[in-house]
C-alpha positions as CSV (number, residue, x, y, z in Angstrom):
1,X,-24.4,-40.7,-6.1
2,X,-24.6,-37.6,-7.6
3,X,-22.1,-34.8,-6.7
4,X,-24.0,-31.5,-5.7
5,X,-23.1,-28.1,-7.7
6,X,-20.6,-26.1,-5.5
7,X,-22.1,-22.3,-5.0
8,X,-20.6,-19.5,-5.9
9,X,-18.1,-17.9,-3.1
10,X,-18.8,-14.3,-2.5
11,X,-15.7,-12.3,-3.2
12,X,-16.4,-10.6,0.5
13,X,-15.7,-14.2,1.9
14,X,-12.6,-14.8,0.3
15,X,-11.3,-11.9,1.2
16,X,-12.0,-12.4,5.3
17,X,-10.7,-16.2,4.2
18,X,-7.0,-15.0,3.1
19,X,-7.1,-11.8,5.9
20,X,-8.0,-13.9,8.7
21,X,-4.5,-15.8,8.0
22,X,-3.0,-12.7,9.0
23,X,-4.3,-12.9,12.3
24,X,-2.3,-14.0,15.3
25,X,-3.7,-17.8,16.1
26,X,-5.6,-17.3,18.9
27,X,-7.4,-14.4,17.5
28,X,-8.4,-16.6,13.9
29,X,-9.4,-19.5,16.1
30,X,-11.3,-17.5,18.4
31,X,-12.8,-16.2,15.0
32,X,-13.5,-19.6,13.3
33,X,-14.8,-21.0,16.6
34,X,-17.4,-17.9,17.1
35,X,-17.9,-17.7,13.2
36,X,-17.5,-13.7,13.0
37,X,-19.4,-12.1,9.4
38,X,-16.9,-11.5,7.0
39,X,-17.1,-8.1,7.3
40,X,-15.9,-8.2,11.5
41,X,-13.0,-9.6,10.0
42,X,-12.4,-7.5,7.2
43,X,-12.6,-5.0,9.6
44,X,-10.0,-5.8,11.7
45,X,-7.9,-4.5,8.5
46,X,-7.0,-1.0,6.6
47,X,-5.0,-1.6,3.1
48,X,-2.0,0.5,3.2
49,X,-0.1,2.2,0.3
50,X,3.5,1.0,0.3
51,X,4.2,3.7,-2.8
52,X,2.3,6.8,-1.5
53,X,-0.4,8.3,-4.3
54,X,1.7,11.5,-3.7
55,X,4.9,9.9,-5.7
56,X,2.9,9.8,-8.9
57,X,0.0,7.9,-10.3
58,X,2.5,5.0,-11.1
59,X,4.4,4.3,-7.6
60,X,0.6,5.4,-6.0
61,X,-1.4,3.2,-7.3
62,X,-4.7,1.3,-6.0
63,X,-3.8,-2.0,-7.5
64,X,-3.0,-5.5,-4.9
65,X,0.4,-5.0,-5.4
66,X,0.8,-1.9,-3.6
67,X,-1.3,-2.4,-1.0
68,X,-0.9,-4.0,2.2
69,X,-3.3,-4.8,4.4
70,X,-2.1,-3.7,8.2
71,X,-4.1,-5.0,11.4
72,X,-5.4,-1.8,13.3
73,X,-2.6,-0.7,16.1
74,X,-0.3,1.7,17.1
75,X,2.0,0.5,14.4
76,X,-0.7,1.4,11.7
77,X,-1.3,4.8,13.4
78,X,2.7,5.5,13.1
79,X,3.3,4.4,9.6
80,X,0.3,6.7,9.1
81,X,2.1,9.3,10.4
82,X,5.0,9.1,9.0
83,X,2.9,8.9,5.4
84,X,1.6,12.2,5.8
85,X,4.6,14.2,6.5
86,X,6.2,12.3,3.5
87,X,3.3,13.3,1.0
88,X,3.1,17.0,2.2
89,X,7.1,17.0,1.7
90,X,6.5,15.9,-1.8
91,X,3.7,18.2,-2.5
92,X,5.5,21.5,-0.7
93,X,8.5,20.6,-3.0
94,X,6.5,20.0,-5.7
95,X,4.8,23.4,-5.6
96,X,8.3,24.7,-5.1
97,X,9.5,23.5,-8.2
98,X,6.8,24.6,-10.6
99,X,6.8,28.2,-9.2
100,X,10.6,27.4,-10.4
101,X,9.5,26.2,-13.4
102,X,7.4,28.9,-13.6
103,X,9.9,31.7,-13.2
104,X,12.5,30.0,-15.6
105,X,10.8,29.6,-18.7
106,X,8.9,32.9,-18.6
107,X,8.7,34.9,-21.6
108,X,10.7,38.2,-21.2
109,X,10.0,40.8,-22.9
110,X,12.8,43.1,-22.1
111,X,14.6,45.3,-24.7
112,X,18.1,44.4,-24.8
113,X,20.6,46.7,-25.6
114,X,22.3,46.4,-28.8
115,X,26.0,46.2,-28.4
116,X,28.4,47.9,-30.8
117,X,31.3,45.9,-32.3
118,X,33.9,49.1,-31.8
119,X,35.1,49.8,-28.5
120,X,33.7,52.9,-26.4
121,X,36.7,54.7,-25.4
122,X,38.2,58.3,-26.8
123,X,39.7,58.0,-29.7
124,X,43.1,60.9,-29.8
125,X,43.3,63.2,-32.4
């Protein structure tokens, strides 16, 4: 008996596969039972940030190992919050510190006085 040629699986599919584990129980057996589309389950879902794209291109980036994929809630919509204050923090002190920057390593072109090596005071005859 010949074995039959698996198909290809759809990126799409694995994905709702490994997310649906994330699921409590009831709600992935109520899933598997009903067979939702991939994309009801991938839905469910909003990949989070754990390094915020604010901290730099490095700690923020878009790879799998900073995200973190978060089941809608009130739990996602706090985290969110607190992500926002966090990155306009980081922005407002960033823009603080290159007007800093800025102001510190500005050309001057001020005439400065020259200073004599004898001392300035009245000399008695």
């Amino acid at each position: 008996m010949a074995r039959r040629r698996r198909e290809y699986i759809p990126c799409e599919q694995r994905l709702a596969a490994a997310l649906a584990w994330l699921l409590p129980a009831k709600d992935r057996d109520l899933a598997r039972r009903e067979h939702w589309r991939a994309q009801d389950v991938i839905r469910m879902f909003s990949f989070d940030h754990l390094g915020l794209h604010a901290l730099g291109p490095q700690l923020g980036s878009d790879r799998w190992w900073n995200l973190d994929p978060k089941q809608h809630g009130p739990d996602l919509d706090r985290k969110d919050a607190i992500d926002t204050g966090i990155a306009a923090r980081v922005k407002r002190l960033a823009a603080q510190h290159e007007d800093f920057r800025r102001r510190v390593l500005a050309i001057r072109k001020v005439k400065r006085k020259v200073r004599s090596r004898w001392p300035k005071r009245n000399l008695r005859s």
